[in-house]
C-alpha atoms as a printed R data frame, in Angstrom:
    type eleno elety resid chain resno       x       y       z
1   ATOM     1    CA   UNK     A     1  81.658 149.859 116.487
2   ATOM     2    CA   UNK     A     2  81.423 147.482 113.574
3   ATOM     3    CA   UNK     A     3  84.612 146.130 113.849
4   ATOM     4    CA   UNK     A     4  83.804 145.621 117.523
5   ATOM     5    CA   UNK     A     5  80.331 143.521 116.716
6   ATOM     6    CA   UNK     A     6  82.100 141.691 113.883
7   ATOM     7    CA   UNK     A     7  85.005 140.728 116.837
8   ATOM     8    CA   UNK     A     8  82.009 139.679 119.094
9   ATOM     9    CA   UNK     A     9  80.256 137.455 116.619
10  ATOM    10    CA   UNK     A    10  83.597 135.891 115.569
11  ATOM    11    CA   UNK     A    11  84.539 135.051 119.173
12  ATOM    12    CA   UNK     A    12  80.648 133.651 119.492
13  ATOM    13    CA   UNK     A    13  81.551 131.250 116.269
14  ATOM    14    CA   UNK     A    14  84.284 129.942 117.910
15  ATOM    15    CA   UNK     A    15  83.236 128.838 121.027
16  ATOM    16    CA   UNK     A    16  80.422 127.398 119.471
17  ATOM    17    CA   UNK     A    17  82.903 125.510 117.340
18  ATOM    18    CA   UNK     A    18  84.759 124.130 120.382
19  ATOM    19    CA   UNK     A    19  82.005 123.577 122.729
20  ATOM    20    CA   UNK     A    20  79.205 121.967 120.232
21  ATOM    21    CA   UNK     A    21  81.330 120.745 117.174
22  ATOM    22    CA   UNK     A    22  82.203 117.112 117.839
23  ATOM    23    CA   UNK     A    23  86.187 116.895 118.560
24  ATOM    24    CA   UNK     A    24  86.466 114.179 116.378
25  ATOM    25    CA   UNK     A    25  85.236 116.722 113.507
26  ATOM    26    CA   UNK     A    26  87.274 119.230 114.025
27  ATOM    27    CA   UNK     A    27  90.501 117.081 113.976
28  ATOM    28    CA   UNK     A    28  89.300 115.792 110.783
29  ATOM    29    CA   UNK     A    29  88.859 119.485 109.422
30  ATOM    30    CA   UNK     A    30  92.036 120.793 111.032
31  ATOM    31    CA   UNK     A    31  94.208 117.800 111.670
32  ATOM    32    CA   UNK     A    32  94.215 116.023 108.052
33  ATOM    33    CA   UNK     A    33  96.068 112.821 107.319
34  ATOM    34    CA   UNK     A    34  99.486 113.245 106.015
35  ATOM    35    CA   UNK     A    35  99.591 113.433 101.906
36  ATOM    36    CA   UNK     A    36 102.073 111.688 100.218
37  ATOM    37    CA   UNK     A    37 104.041 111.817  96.604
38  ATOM    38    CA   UNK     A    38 104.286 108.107  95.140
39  ATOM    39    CA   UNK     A    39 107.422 109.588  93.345
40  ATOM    40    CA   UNK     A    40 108.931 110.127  96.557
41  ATOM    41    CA   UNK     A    41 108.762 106.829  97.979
42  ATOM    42    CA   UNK     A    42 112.061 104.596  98.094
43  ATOM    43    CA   UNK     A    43 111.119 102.053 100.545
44  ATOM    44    CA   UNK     A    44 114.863 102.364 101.898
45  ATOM    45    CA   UNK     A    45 115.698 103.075 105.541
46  ATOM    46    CA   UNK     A    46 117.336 106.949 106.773
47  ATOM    47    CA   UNK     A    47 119.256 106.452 109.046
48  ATOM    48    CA   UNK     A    48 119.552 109.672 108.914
49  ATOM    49    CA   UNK     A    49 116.294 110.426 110.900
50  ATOM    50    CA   UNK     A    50 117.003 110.087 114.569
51  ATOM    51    CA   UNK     A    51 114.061 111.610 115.747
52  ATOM    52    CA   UNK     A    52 109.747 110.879 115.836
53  ATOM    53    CA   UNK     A    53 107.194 112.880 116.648
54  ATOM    54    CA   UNK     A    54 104.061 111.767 118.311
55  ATOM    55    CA   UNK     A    55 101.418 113.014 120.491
56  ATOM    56    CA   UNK     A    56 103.442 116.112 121.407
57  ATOM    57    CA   UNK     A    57 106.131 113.798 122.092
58  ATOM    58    CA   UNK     A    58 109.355 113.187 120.772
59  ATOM    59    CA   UNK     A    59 110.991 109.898 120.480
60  ATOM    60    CA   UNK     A    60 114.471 108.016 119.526
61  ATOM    61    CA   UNK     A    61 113.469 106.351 116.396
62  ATOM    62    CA   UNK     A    62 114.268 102.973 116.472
63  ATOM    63    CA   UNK     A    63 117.070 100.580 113.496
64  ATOM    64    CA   UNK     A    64 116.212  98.911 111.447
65  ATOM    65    CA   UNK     A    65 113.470  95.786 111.580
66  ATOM    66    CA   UNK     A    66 114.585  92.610 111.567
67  ATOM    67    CA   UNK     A    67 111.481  90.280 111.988
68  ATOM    68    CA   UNK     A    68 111.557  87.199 110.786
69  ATOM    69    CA   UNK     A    69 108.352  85.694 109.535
70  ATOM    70    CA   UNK     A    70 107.249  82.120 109.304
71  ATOM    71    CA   UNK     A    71 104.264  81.814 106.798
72  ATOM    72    CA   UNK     A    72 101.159  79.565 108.213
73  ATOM    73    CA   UNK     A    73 101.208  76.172 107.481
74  ATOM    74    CA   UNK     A    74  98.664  75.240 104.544
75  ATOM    75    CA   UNK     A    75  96.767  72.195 105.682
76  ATOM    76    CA   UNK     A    76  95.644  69.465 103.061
77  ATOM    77    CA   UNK     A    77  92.042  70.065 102.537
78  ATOM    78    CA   UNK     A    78  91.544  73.466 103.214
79  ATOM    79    CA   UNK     A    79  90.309  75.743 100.814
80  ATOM    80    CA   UNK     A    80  92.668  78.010  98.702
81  ATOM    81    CA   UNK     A    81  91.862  80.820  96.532
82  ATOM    82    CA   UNK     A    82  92.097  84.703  95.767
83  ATOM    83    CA   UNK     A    83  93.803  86.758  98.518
84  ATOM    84    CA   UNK     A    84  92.114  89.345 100.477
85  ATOM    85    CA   UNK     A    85  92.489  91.646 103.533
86  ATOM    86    CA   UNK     A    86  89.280  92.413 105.227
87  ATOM    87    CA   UNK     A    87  89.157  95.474 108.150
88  ATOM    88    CA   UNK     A    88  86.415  95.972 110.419
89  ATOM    89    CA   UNK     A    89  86.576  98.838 112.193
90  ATOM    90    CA   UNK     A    90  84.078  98.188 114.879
91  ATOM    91    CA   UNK     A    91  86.146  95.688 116.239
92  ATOM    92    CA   UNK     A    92  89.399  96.920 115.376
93  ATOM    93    CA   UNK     A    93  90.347  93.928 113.599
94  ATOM    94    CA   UNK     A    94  92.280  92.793 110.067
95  ATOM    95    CA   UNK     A    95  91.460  89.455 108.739
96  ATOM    96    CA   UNK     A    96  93.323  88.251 105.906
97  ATOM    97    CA   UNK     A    97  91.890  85.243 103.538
98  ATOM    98    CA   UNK     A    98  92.404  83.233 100.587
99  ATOM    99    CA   UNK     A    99  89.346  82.085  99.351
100 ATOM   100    CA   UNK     A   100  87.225  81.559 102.538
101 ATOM   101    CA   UNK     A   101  90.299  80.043 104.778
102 ATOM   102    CA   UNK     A   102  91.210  82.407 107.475
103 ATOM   103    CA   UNK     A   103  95.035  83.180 107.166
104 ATOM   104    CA   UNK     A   104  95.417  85.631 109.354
105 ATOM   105    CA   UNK     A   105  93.668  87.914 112.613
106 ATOM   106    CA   UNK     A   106  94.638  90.895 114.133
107 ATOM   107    CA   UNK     A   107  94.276  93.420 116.278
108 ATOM   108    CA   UNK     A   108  94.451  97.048 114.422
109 ATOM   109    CA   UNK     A   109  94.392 100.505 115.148
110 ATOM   110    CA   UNK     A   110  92.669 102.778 113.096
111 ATOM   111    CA   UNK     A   111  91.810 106.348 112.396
112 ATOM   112    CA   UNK     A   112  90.770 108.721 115.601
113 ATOM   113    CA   UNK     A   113  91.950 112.202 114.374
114 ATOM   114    CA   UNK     A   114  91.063 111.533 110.924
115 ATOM   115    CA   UNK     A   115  88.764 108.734 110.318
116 ATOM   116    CA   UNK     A   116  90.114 105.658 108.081
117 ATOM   117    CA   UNK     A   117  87.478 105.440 104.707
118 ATOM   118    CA   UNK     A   118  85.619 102.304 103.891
119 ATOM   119    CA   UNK     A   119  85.044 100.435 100.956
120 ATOM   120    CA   UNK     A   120  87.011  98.003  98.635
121 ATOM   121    CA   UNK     A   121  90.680  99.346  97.941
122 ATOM   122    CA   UNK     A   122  93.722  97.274  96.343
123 ATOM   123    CA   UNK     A   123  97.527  97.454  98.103
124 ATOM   124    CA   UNK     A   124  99.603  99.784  95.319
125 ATOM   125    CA   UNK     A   125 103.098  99.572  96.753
126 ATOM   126    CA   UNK     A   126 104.269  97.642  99.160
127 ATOM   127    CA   UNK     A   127 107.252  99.727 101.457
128 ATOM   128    CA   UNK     A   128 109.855  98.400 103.660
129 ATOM   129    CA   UNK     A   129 110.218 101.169 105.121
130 ATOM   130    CA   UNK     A   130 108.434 105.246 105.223
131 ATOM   131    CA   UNK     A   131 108.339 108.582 106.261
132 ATOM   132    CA   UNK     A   132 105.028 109.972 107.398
133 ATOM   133    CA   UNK     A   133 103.957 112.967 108.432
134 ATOM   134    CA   UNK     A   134 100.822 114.734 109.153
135 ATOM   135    CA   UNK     A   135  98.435 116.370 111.549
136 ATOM   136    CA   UNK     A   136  98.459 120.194 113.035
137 ATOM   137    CA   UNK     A   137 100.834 121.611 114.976
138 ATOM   138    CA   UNK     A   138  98.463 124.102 116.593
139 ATOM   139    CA   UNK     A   139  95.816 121.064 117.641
140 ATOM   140    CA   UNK     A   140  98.854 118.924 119.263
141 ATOM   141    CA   UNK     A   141  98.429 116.543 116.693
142 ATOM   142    CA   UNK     A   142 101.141 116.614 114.349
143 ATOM   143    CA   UNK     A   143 103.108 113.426 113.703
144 ATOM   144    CA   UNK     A   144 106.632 112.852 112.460
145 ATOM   145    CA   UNK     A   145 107.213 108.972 111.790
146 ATOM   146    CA   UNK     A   146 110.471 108.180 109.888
147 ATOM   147    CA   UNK     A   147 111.093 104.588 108.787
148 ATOM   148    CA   UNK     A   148 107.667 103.632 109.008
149 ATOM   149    CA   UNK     A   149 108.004  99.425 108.786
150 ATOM   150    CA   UNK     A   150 105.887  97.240 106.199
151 ATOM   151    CA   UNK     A   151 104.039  99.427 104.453
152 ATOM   152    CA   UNK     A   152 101.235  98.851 102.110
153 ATOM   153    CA   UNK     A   153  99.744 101.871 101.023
154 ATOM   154    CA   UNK     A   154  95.793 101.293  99.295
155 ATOM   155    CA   UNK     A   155  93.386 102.783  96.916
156 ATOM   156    CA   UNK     A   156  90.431 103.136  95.059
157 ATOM   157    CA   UNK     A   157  88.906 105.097  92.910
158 ATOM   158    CA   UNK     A   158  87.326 107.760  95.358
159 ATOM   159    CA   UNK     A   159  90.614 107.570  97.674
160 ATOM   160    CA   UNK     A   160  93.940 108.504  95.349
161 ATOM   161    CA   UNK     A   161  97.281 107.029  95.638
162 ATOM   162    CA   UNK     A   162  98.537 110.750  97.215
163 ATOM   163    CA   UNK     A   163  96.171 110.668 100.195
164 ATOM   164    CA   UNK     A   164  98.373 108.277 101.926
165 ATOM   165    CA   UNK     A   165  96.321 105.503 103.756
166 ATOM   166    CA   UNK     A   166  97.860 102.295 104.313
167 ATOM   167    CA   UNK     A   167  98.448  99.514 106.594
168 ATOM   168    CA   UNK     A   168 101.651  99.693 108.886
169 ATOM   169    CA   UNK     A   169 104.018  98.550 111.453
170 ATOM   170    CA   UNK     A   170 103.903 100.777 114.589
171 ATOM   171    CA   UNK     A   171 106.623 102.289 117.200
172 ATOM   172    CA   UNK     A   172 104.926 104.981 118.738
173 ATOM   173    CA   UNK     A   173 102.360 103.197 120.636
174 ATOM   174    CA   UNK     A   174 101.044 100.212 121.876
175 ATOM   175    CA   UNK     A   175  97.500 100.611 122.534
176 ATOM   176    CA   UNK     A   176  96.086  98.264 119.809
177 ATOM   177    CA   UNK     A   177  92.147  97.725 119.948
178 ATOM   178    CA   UNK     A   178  91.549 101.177 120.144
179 ATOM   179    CA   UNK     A   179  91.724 103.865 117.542
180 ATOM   180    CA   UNK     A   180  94.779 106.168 117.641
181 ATOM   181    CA   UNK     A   181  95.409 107.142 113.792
182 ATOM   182    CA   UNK     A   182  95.124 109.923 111.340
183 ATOM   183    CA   UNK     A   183  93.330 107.270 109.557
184 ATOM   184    CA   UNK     A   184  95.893 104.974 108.573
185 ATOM   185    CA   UNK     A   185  95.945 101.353 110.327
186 ATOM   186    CA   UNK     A   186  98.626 100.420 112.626
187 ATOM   187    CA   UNK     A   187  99.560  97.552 113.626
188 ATOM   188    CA   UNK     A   188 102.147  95.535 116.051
189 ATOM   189    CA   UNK     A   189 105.073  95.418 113.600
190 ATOM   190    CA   UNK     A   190 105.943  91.732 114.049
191 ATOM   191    CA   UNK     A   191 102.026  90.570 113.050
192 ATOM   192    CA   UNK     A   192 102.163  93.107 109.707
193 ATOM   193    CA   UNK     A   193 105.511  91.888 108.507
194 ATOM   194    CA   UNK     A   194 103.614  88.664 107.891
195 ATOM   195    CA   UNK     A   195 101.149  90.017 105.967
196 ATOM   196    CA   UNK     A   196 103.106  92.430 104.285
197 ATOM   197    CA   UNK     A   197 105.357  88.854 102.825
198 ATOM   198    CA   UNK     A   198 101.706  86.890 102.015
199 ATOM   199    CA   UNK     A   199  99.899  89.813 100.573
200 ATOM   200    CA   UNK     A   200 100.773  90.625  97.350
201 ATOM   201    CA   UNK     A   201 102.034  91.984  94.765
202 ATOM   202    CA   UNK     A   202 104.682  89.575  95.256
203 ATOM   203    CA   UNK     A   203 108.104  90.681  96.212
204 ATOM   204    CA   UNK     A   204 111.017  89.878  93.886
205 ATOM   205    CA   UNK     A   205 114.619  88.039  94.793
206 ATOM   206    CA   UNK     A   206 116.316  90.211  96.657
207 ATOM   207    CA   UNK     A   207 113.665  93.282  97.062
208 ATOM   208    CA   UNK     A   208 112.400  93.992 100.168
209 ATOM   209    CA   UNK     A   209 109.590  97.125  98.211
210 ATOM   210    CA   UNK     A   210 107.618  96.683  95.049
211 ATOM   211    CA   UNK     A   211 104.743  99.050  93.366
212 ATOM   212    CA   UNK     A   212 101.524  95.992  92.018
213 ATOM   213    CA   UNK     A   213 101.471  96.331  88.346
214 ATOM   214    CA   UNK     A   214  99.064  94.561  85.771
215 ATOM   215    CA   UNK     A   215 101.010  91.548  85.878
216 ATOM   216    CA   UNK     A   216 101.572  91.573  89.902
217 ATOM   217    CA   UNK     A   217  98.599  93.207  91.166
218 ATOM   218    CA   UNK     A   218  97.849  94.394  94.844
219 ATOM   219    CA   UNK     A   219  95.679  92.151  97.205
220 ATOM   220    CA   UNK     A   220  91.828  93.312  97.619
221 ATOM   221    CA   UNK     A   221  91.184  95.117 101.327
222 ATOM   222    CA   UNK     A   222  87.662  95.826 102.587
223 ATOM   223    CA   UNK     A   223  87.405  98.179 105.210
224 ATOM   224    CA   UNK     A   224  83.694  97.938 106.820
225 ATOM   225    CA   UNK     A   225  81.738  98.854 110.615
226 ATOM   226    CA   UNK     A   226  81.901 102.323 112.464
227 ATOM   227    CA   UNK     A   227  85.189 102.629 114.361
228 ATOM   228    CA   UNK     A   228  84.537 104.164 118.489
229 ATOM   229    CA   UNK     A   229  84.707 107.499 119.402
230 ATOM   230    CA   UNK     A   230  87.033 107.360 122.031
């Protein structure tokens, strides 16, 4: 008989969970974005990975990226100064600046199943290409994204390197303006290959993936707003 009541108030928990809990919470409890080793990382397409996972869906994954990228033109007058990526969340939208000249404005995608952190972060690597994976199998929400394009993975003192949030190109989907992340933020992968060449750290000759160092230092990004629960 106590095994039987214990049963019963388990069952009670539950359904409370799923019919009063938020869904939005319990995918962030249950559906966690994807951590990552920085030792791992290689920047280098696999083309051995023929395969993504997405949504419950599986998909061919596509070659490798060729965009080419043709930086704005600088116009006499304007103001120059410090790079830095700004995200608001509200408006799904990435704004990139140097000094207070508007470089850059995008649509983004962030973080529905897991919700993308605010704050002021710096870039730490910069990735042609990456592998990421995440979410829970039993929720439908488990992602397998090889050759993820122009990466730039951020940080800050609260958020560590390993947690895995960056800003990326996107294959899987196409439904920008609206959150649809673990917590990352996508993007259409021709407008992030240009800010993946302007932000820095700066790329050397003939390297296409670079971690920021003292010397070469990742660009500033300042996520603000309350992204919709959609």
């Amino acid at each position: 008989m106590r095994f039987l009541k214990i049963g019963i108030i388990v069952i009670i928990l539950l359904l409370l969970i799923l019919f009063i809990v938020p869904k939005f919470l319990l995918f962030a409890l249950f559906s966690p974005q994807g951590t990552i080793r920085p030792s791992d990382l290689t920047g280098v397409y696999d083309g051995s990975k023929k395969t993504a996972l997405y949504d419950n869906k599986s998909m061919r994954c596509p070659g490798k990226v060729d965009v080419k990228t043709e930086p704005k033109e600088v116009v006499l007058g304007d103001s120059t100064g410090s790079k830095r990526i700004e995200i608001d969340l509200t408006r799904q939208r990435i704004y990139a600046y140097e000094g207070d000249r508007k470089i850059y404005d995008f649509l983004i995608s962030s973080g529905k199943w897991g919700r993308t952190p605010t704050g002021r972060f710096r870039i730490w690597t910069k990735l042609r290409y990456a592998l990421m994976t995440g979410g829970s199998s039993a929720l439908g929400t488990y992602y397998y994204l090889p050759n993820v394009p122009f990466t730039m993975y951020f940080y800050n003192e609260s958020i560590p390197q390993t947690k895995g949030f960056g800003i990326h190109g996107t294959y899987w989907h196409h439904n920008f303006g609206h959150p649809m992340s673990h917590g990352c933020i996508n993007m259409k992968t021709e407008e992030v290959a240009l800010l993946y060449y302007w932000a820095k750290p700066e790329l050397p000759a003939n390297n296409s993936s670079i971690m920021a160092s003292r010397n070469n230092p990742g660009t500033e990004i300042v996520i603000y707003g309350d992204a919709p629960y959609e």
